[in-house]
N, C-alpha and C positions, 0 to 999 in steps of 0.2 A: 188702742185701735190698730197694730203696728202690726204687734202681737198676732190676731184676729184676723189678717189680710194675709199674714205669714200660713196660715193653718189654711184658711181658705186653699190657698195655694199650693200648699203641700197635698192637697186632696186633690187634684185636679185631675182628671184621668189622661192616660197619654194619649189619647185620641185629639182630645183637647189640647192640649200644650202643641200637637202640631201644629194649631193654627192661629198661634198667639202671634200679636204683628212685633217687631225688634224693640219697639220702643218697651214694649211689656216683659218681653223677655230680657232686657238689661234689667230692668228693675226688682226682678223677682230673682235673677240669677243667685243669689245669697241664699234665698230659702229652698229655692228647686233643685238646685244642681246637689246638694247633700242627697238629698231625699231619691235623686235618677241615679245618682251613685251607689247607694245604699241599695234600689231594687235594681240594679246591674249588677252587684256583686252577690246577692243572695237567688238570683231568677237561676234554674234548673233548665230554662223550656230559652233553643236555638231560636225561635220566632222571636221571642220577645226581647233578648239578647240583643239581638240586632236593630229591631224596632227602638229601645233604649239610645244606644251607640247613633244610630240616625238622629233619633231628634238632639241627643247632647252636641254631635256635631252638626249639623243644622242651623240649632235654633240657637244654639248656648254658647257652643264654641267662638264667634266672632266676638262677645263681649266678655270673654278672658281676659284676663291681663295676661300680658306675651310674655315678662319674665319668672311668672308663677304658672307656667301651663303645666310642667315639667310634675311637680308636686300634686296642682289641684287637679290636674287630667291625666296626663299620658301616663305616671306613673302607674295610677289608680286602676285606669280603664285598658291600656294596651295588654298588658300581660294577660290580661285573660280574655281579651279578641282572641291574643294569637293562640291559647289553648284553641279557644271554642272553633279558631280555625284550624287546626290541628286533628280536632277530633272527628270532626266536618269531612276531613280528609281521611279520615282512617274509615270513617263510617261508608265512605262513598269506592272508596277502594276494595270494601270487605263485601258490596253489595251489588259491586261490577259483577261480579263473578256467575249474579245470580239473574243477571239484565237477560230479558227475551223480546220479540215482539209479543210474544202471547202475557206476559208476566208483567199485565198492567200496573198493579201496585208496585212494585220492584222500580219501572219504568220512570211513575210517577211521583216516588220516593227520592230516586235521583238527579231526577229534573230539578226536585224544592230546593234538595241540599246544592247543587250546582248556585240555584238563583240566591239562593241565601248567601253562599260564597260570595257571588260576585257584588252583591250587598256588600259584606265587610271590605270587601275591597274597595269598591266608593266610598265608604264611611273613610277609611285611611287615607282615600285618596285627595279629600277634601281636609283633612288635616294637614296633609302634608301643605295643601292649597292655601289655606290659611296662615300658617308659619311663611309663607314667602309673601302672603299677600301685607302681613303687617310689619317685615321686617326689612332692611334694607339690607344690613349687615348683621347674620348670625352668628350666635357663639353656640357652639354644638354641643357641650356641656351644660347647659341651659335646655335641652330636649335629648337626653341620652337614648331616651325612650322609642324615641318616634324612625329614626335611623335602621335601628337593629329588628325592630318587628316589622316595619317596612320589609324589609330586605328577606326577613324569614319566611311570611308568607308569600312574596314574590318568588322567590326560589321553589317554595313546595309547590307553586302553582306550574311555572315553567317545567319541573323537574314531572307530575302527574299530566301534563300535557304532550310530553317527550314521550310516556310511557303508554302514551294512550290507545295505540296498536295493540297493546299486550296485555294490558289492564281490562279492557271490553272485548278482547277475545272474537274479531270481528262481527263485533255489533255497537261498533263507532257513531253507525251512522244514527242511531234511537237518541241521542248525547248530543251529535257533531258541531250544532247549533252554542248551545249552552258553553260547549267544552272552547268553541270560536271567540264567544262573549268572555269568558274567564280569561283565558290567555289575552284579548284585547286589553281587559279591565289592569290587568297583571302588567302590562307592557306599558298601558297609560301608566303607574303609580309607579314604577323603577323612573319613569322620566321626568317623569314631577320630582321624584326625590333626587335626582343627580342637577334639577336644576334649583333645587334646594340648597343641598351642596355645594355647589358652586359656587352660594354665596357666603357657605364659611366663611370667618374669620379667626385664625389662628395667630398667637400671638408669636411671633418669629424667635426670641427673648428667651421663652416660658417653652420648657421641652420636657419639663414634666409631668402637666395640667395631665385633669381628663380629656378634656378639649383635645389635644394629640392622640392619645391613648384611641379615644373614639373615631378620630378621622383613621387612625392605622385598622382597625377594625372594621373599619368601612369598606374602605379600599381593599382589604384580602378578601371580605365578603363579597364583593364586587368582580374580585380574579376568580372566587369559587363560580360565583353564577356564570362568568364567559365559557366552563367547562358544559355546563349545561345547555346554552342559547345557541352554540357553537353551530349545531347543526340544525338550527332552526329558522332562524331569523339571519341571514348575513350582514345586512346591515345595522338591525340591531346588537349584534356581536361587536362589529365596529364600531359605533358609537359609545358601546360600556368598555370598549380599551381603549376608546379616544377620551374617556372620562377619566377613566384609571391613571393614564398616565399625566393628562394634566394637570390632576392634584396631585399625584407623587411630586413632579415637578413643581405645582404653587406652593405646596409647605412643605420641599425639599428639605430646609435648615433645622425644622423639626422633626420629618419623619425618618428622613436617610439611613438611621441607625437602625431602625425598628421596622421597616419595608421585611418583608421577605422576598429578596431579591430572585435570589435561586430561582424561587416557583416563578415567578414575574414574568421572568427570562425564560426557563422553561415552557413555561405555557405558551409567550408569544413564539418563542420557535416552532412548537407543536403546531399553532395555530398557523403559520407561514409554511410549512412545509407542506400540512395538507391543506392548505386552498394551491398551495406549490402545484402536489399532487392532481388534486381536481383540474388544473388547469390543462395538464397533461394527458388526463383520462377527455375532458373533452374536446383541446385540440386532435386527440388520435380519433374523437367522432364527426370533427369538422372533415377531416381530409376523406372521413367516408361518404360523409355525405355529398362534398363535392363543391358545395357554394358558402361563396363568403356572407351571403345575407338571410341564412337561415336562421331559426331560434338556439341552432346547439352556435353555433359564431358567436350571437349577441351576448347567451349565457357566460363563455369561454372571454367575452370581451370584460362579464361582470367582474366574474373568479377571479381576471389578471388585476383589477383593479385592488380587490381586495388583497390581493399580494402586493400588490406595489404599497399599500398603506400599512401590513402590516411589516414589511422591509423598511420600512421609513421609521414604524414606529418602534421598532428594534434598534435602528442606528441609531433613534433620539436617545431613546432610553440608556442605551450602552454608552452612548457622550455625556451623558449629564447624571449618570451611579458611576462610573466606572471604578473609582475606590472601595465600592461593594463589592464589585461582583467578583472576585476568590473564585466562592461557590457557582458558580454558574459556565465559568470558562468551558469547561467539558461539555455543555451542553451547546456550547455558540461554535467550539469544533464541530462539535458533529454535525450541525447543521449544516455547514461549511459542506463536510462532507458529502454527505449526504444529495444536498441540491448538486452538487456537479457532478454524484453518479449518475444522476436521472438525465444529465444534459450530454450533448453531444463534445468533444469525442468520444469521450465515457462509451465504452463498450456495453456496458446496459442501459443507455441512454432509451427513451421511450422512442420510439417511431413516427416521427410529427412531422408533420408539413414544414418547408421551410421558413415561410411568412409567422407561422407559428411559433417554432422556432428561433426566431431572430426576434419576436416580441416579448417571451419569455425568456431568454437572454438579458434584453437591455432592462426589463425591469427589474427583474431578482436577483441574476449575476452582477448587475451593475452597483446594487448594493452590497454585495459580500465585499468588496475587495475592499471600498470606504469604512468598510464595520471592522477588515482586518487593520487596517491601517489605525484606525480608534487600536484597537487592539495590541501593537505591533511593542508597545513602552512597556505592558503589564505585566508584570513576571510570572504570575498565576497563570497566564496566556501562555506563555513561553513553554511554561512547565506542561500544561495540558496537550499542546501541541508534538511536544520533543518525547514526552513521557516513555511511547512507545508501547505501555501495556495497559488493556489486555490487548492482544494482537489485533490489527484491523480483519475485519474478513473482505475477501478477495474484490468484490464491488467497491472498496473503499480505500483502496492500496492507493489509485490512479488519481484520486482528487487529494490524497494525501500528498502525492507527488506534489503535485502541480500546487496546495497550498506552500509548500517548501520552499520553489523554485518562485512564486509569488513573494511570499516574505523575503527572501533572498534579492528579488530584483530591487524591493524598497530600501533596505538596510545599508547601502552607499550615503543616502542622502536622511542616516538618521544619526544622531550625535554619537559618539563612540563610545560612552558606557550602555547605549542602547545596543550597539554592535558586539560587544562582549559580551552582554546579555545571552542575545542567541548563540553568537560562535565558540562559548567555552563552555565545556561540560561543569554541570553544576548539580546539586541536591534538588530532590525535590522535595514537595509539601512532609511525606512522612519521613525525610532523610535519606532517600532513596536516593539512589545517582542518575542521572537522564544525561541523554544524550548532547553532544554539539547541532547544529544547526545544518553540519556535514555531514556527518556522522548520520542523523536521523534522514538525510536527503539518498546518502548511498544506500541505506538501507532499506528507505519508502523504493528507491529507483530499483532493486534488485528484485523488488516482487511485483514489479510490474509488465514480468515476461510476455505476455499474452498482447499488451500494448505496445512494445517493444519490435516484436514478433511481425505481424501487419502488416506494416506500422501506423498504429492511428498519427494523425497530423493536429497539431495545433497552432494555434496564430501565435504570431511573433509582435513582439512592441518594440519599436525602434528608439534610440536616444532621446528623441522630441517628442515621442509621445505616442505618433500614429500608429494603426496596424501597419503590420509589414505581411508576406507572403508568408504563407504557412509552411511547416517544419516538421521534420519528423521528433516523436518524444524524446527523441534520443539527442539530435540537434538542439534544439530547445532546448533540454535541460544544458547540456553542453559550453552555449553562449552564454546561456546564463551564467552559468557555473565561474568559465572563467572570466566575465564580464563582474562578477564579486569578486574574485579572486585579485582583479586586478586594482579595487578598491580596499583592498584591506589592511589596514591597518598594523602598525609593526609591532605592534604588541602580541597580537593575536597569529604570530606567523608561527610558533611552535604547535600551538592547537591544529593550523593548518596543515602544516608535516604529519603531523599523527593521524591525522583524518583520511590523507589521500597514502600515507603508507597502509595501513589498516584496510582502506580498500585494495589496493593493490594487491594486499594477502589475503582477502576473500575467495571463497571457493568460485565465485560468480565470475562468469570470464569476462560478461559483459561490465558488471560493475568494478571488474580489476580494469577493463577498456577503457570506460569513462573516467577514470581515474587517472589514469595513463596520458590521456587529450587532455586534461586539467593540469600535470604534472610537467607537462610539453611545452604548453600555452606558458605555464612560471617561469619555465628554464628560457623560454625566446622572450618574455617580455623583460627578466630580471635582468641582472648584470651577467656577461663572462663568468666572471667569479663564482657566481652564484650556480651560475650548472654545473661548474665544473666541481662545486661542492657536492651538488645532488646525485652528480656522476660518480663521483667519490665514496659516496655516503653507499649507493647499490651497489656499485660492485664491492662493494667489503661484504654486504649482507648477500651478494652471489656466492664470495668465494665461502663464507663460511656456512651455507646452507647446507645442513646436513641429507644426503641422498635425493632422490629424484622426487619432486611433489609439486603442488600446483602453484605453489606459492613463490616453487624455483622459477617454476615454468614463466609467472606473471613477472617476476624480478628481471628476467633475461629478455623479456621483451621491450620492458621500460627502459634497462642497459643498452639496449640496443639502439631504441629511440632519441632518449636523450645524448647518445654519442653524437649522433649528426650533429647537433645543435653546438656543440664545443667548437670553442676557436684555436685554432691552430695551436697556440702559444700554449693554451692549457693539454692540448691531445701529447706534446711532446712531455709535459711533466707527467701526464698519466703511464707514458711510454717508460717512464724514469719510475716511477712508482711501484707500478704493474710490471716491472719486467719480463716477460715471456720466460727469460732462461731462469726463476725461479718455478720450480714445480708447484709450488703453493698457489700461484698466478693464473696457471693454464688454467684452471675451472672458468675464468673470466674470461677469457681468450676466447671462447669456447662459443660463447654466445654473443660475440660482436662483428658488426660486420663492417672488414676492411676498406670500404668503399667512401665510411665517412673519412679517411685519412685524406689529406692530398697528396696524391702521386710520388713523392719522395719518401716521404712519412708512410705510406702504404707499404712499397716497395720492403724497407728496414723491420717493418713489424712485422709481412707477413713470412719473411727468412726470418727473423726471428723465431717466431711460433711456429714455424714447420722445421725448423730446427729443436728447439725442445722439442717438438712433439717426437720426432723420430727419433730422437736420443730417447725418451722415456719408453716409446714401443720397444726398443731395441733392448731397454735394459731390461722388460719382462720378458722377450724372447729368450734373453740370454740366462734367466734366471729360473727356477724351478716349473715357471709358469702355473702357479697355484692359483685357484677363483678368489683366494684372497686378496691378490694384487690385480685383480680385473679392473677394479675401478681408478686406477690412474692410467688402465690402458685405454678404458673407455672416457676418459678425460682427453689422450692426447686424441685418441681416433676422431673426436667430436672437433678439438681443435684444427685439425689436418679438413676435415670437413667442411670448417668454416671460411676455414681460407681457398681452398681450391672453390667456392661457391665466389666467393666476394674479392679475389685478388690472385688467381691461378697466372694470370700473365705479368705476376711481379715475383714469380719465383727462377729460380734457376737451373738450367740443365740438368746438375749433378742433383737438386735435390725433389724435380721431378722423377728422378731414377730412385732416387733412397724412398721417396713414399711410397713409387710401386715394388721396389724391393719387399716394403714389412708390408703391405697388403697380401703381395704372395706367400709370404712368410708365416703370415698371421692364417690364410688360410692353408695351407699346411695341417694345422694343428687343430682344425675343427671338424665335427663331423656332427649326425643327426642325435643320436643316441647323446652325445656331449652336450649339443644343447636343451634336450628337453630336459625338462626340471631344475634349470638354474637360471635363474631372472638375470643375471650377470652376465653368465654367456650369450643368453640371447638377445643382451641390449649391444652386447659387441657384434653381433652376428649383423644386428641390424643399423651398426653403424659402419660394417664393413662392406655390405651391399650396396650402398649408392656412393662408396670411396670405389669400389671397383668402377662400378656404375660410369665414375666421371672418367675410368681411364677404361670405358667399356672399346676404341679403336685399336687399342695397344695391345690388350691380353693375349693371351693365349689361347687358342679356338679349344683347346683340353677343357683349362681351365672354364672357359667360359659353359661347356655342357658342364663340368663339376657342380659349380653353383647352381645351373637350374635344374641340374636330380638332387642335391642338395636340398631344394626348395620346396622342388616338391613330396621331396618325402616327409619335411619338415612342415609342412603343410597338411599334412595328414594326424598329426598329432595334435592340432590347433592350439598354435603359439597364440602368444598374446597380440594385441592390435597394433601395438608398434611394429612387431618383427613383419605383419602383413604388409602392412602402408612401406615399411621400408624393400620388399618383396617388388613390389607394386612399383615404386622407383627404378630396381632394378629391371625388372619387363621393358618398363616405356623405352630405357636408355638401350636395350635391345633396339630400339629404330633408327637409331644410329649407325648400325654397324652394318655393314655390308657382308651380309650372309653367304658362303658359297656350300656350293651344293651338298658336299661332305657333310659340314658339321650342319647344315638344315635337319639331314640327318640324324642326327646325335641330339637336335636340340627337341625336336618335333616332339619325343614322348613326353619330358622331363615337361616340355613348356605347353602341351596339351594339358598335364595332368594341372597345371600353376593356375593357368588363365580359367578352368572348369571348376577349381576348390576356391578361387575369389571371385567370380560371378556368382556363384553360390553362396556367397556369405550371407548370412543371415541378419547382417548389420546392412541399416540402409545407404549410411555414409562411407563403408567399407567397399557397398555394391557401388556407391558412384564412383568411388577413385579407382576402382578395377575398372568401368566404363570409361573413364577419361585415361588410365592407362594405356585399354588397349586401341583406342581412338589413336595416341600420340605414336603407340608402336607400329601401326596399322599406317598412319601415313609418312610415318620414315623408313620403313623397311624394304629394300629393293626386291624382294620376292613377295607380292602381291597374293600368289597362289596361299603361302604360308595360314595366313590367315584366317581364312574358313576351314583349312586344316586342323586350326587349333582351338574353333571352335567345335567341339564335337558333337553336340547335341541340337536338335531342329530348337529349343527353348533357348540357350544361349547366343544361339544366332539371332531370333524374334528379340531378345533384348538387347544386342546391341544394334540391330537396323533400329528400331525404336529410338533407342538413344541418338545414333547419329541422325536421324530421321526427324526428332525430336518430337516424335508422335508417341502417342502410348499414354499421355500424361492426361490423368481426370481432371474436367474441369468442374471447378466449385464456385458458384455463388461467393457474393459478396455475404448475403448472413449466414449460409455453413461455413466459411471462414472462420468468423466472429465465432461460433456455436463449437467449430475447434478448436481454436487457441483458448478459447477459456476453459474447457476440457485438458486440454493442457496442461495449463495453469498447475492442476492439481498434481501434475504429474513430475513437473518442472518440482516443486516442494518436497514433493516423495523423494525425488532424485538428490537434491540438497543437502539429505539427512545420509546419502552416501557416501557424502565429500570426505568426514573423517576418515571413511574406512580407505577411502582409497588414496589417502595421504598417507594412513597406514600401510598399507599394501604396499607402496614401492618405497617408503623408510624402513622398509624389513628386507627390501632386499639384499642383503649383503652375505658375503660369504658363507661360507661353512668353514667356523671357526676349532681351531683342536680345543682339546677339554683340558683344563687343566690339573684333574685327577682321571688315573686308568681305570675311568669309567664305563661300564661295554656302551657304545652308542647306539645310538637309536636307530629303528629300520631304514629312515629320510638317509640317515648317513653313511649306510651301508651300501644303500643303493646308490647315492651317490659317487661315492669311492668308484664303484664297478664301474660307474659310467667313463667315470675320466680315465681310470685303465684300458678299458674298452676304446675309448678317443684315440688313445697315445697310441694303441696296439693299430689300430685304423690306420692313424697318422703316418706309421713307418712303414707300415705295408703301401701306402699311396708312394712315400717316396722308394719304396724299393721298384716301383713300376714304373718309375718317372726313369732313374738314374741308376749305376752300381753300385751295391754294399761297401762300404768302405772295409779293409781288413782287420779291424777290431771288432766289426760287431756282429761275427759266429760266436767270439768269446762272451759278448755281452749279453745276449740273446739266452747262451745257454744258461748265465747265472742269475736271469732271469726264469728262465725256465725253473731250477732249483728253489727259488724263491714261493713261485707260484706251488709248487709241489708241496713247498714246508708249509705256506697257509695253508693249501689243500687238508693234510695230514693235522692239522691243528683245528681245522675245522670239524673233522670226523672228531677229533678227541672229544671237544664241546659238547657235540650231540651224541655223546654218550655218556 
């Protein structure tokens, strides 16, 4: 009879079986569900497909047993829903193409297939219904099935609803309905299945099941779809990475390994930045609009929300993976980055209201600094941070900075193998070498000219915590700098030396400066001792600095500084060390200033060193005076220099007279033809012109027109920028001197032609120090007339009333500032890459050396030669006009003459 009721049954049409009441349908479930199975898997026709799939789940599905669903249904029946929904999809996107309002069937063909979709999607959606309605706690490997075709037809639905602009080819609207219902249908069934999910149970233990395997598969399926919903839905975005992460987090002990961290992190950065982004695009439409209670506000109030959760959900994530995430560091930098180009001071900050402003501030910024501090212990961090390559571009140098000076401020109060972490240079991931934490801060600081420049201002944090008044970037970094330095630790102090010498030798004046303030700040808070080590340490690497370079130039500045800072007891041992009457010494001499001495101490050193100094001029005057020995003249002339600057009234009578003696002496021997083309001679030229300069009351009114026709015919050849600035020195100290009428005379041409070829300089810094020149000589010069005499031209007059006038000057906006110095920028870097050469340039200066085979020389040396004979012949023709011929030299004269004859004659031979 069993038999017989079984066949019945098997016969039954599906029309019928819809309206079988549960009691019938448990009963028969054994005979029917073979037989719905069997014509589900053999039916060809989408209608009936689905009609099948509804009544199994409908009628049948609740009287499954729940730990055999897996085998007796889902296995069976899902895979080929998700074809049929697959194809459904293909069929409807190949027929978009063809949708009219006139092309009825087309029309109504896409309508069925839309309606039949959103069928299959209920039919899953009550499966999934079902599974939660009979289970309390699942095990996911018990329905592997029901998860992943979930997920796939939900994807294909949102991904064809994203495309729907471009897929119907504006005729959305024939669809818009249906294509509304789909995406609903799709959005209910992702939420039914995460609260499915959620009530996984995965065994804590067991890290190999499928059970794991399936929830890790879940979960990345789940970060694919956020790429997708991203721009659709915003709070359903948010809700599937408020899903995401709280299962990473429930079966942490099982997944941690098998997460793909990377992308995780990636994505929510991506996903943070631009709702970052939107925020800022529509704060810059709130301030056009004008009111805070309009729609673009409320929107602008949504977007920040959704940032503030996705910043939250970033700093969970990163506290509870942090031992994964290696791979991802590079991506939690850049973000970093990134969010504080777009914010104010950031020179390409967006343009926003300040209420706006200060809201996206405390939400976004407020979490970077918590997410670095997570960060601050991970070495991967360290390394992606310190790296250094590939280069940042220009928008990204200034929150580089400022992330540096950030880490920096926390690393006092973090355990000291945390602090050797960052501050010692170490390998990176490929065994690459990266930088110290100094090192990458001098470096981030030196490309940040433009910011510098301004100077933008940033806020300051005080010991306790509060803001304090804001700072320029320079300051800021500064405090900070040496606010670390004074925490650091005595291991780490050799890495410190290396860091701020290396800056100090940087082509960057400003980053040798900062350097310098950091270097100051050690020498005053260490011991005595201790500066007077670092005093020690520079000037050895002064004296043995080879030739003139920037690297002198930053050493002699720092010698200089750190002198003051010494105490007594140690300036006498340096006194003892350094001795002035060693020649080896004076290069040190040379660049400090006697002022940091006290008054007895001053007295002793500066007779000292103006005693060597005049012994060593004297002993080139007395010697052949070759350009080969230039440069220990130019040694002492610099030393004689420093002293009459910094300690003139601790010298004495006699040896006031001996330095104007070799000043006069010295110029004697010069003339214009001798200085062009010898970087030697004209560094002496130009250190001989403001040593006159200082004894400009004393000279000789001759002398003094010699130097300015000197000047300016020397100025006609256009020397290099020192010998002008030193020029320039000489002019101003012209206002000193009380002019009489005579030599106003004698001087008027020489010093028309001076003050006409340095207003015209074509160098802007050249034309200000000519302008502050003639300002300083113009109001010491007892002849007032002089003046506009010496300016000769109606242009040179209009520039300097201007300048003293202080008119003339364009005024610029605040954002064509910003729009220049970033233009700049580019220029500042170009300029950088000539720091070599011109390191080179004045370490080439030295003499012209003989050859050490009788080689013919080169044309450079022949015209050289002529020049210095030509000099000498100058030279003794001046003194024959000063004074009488002594009675020897008709005889010397003539055997000079024979000389010149036999080269003559040796000459002709050659060229024939």
């Amino acid at each position: 009879m069993s038999q017989e009721r079984a066949a019945a049954a098997s016969a039954v049409p599906l029309e019928e079986l819809s309206g079988w009441p549960g009691e019938l349908c448990q009963q028969e479930l054994p005979t029917v569900l073979p037989r719905l199975l069997s014509m589900y898997q053999q039916s060809d026709s989408w209608i009936e497909h689905i009609q099948i799939l509804k009544i199994i789940v409908e009628m049948f599905l609740p009287h499954m047993n729940h730990l055999t669903l897996e085998q007796t249904f889902f296995s069976q029946v899902l895979p080929k829903a998700v074809k049929l929904f697959d194809d459904m999809m293909c069929e409807l996107t190949s027929q978009a193409r063809e949708l009219s309002s006139q092309n009825l069937e087309i029309q109504t063909s896409l309508r069925n297939i839309l309606q039949t979709m959103v069928q299959v999607l209920g039919a899953l959606t009550g499966c999934v219904q079902h599974v939660c309605a009979t289970q309390e706690s699942i095990v996911l490997e018990n329905i592997p099935s029901l998860p992943s075709s979930v997920l796939h037809v939900v994807r294909s639905t949102f991904v064809h609803c994203k495309n729907s602009e471009s897929v119907y080819s504006g005729r959305l609207h024939l669809v818009s309905d249906l294509l509304q219902a789909l995406f609903k249908e799709a959005y209910s069934l992702q939420k039914q299945l995460m609260e499915l999910l959620d009530m996984v149970c995965v065994d804590p233990v067991v890290v190999e099941d499928d059970g794991v395997l399936n929830m890790v598969i879940v979960i990345h399926s789940l970060l694919d779809m956020c790429s997708v919903i991203s721009s659709m839905d915003h709070a359903f975005h948010a809700n599937t990475w408020k899903f995401i992460i709280k299962q990473s987090v429930k079966h942490q002990a099982v997944v941690k390994s098998r997460l793909k961290h990377k992308e995780i992190v990636a994505s929510l950065c991506e996903d943070l930045l631009g709702s970052f982004q939107s925020c800022l695009q529509l704060a810059e439409q709130v301030a056009q609009s004008g009111a805070q209670d309009n729609a673009d506000y409320r929107v602008f109030q949504k977007t920040l929300k959704l940032c503030r959760f996705f910043a939250s959900s970033l700093l969970h994530y990163t506290k509870e993976f942090l031992p994964f995430l290696s791979d991802a560091c590079c991506a939690l930098h850049q973000l970093y980055l990134q969010i504080h180009s777009r914010c104010p001071p950031s020179l390409y900050a967006a343009a926003i209201p300040e209420a706006q402003r200060e809201e996206i501030a405390g939400t976004v910024l407020g979490t970077l600094e918590p997410l670095v501090s997570q960060l601050l212990t991970f070495r991967p961090f360290v390394h992606a941070v310190l790296d250094g390559q590939p280069e940042l571009p220009c928008d990204l140098q200034f929150p580089q900075c400022l992330l540096l000076v950030g880490v920096m401020s926390q690393l006092p109060a973090q355990p000291e193998d945390v602090q050797a972490l960052w501050a010692a240079q170490g390998q990176g991931p490929a065994a690459a070498p990266r930088a110290s934490l100094l090192t990458a801060l001098f470096r981030s600081f030196e490309q940040c000219s433009a910011e510098l420049s301004l100077p933008v201002h940033v806020q300051g944090v005080g010991d306790g915590g509060p803001a304090m008044a804001t700072a320029t970037l320079y300051e800021h970094v500064c405090v900070c700098l040496c606010a670390f330095i004074a925490s650091f630790p005595p291991l780490l102090f050799p890495g410190l030396d290396a860091a701020l010498l290396t800056a100090v030798l940087s082509s960057s004046m400003v980053t040798a400066l900062l350097a310098m303030d950091a270097w100051c700040f050690l020498a005053r808070y260490g011991t005595a001792e201790l500066c007077a080590h670092h005093v020690t340490v520079v000037a050895h690497l002064v004296r043995s600095c080879p030739g003139e370079c920037h690297q002198l130039s930053h050493l002699s500045v720092l010698l200089r500084r750190l002198f003051f800072f010494m105490a007594p007891p140690q300036q006498v041992e340096f006194l003892q060390e350094f001795s002035p009457e060693e020649a080896a010494n004076l290069p040190v001499w040379q660049h400090l200033c006697l002022q940091a001495f006290p008054a007895e101490l001053r007295r002793q050193a500066a007779q000292e060193v103006t005693r060597a100094a005049v012994t060593q001029s004297q002993r080139w005057l007395s010697s052949q005076r070759t350009t080969r020995d230039l440069d220990s003249l130019n040694t002492a002339l610099s030393a004689l220099l420093a002293v009459c600057h910094s300690a003139g009234e601790a010298l004495e009578t006699g040896q006031w007279t001996a330095v104007m003696e070799v000043g006069g002496q010295l110029w004697a021997h010069l003339n214009a033809e001798l200085v062009t083309g010898q970087p030697y001679v004209q560094q002496t030229l130009s250190l001989l012109f403001p040593l006159l300069g200082f004894f400009i009351q004393t000279l000789d009114s001759r002398l003094i027109s010699q130097v300015v026709t000197l000047q300016a015919s020397l100025l006609a050849g256009e020397p290099p920028d020192h010998v002008r600035l030193a020029v320039l020195d000489f002019v101003s100290s012209l206002g000193k001197l009380v002019i009489s009428p005579a030599l106003q005379d004698q001087l008027l041409p020489g010093l028309s032609s001076v003050l006409a070829s340095l207003l015209a300089d074509s160098s802007w810094l050249l034309e200000q120090h000519a302008l502050e020149a003639v300002t300083r000589f113009a109001e010491g010069t007892n002849l007032e007339e002089i003046v506009p005499q010496c300016l000769s031209s109606e242009e040179m007059k209009n520039k300097v009333v201007s300048f003293l006038e202080k008119t003339g000057c364009v005024d610029e906006t605040a954002a064509a500032r910003v729009e220049r110095v970033k233009q700049e920028r580019q220029v500042f870097w170009e300029s950088s890459a000539q720091a070599a050469l011109e390191e080179a340039e004045w370490s080439s200066f030295q003499p012209y050396a003989k050859r050490a085979r009788p080689e013919p020389p080169p044309e450079e040396e022949y015209k050289a030669a002529m020049q210095a004979a030509a000099g000498a012949l100058g030279a003794l023709a001046l003194l024959l006009r000063k004074r009488p011929a002594p009675a020897w030299l008709p005889r010397d004269v003539e055997l000079l003459r024979q000389k010149v004859e036999e080269l003559r004659r040796h000459v002709l031979t050659d060229g024939t």
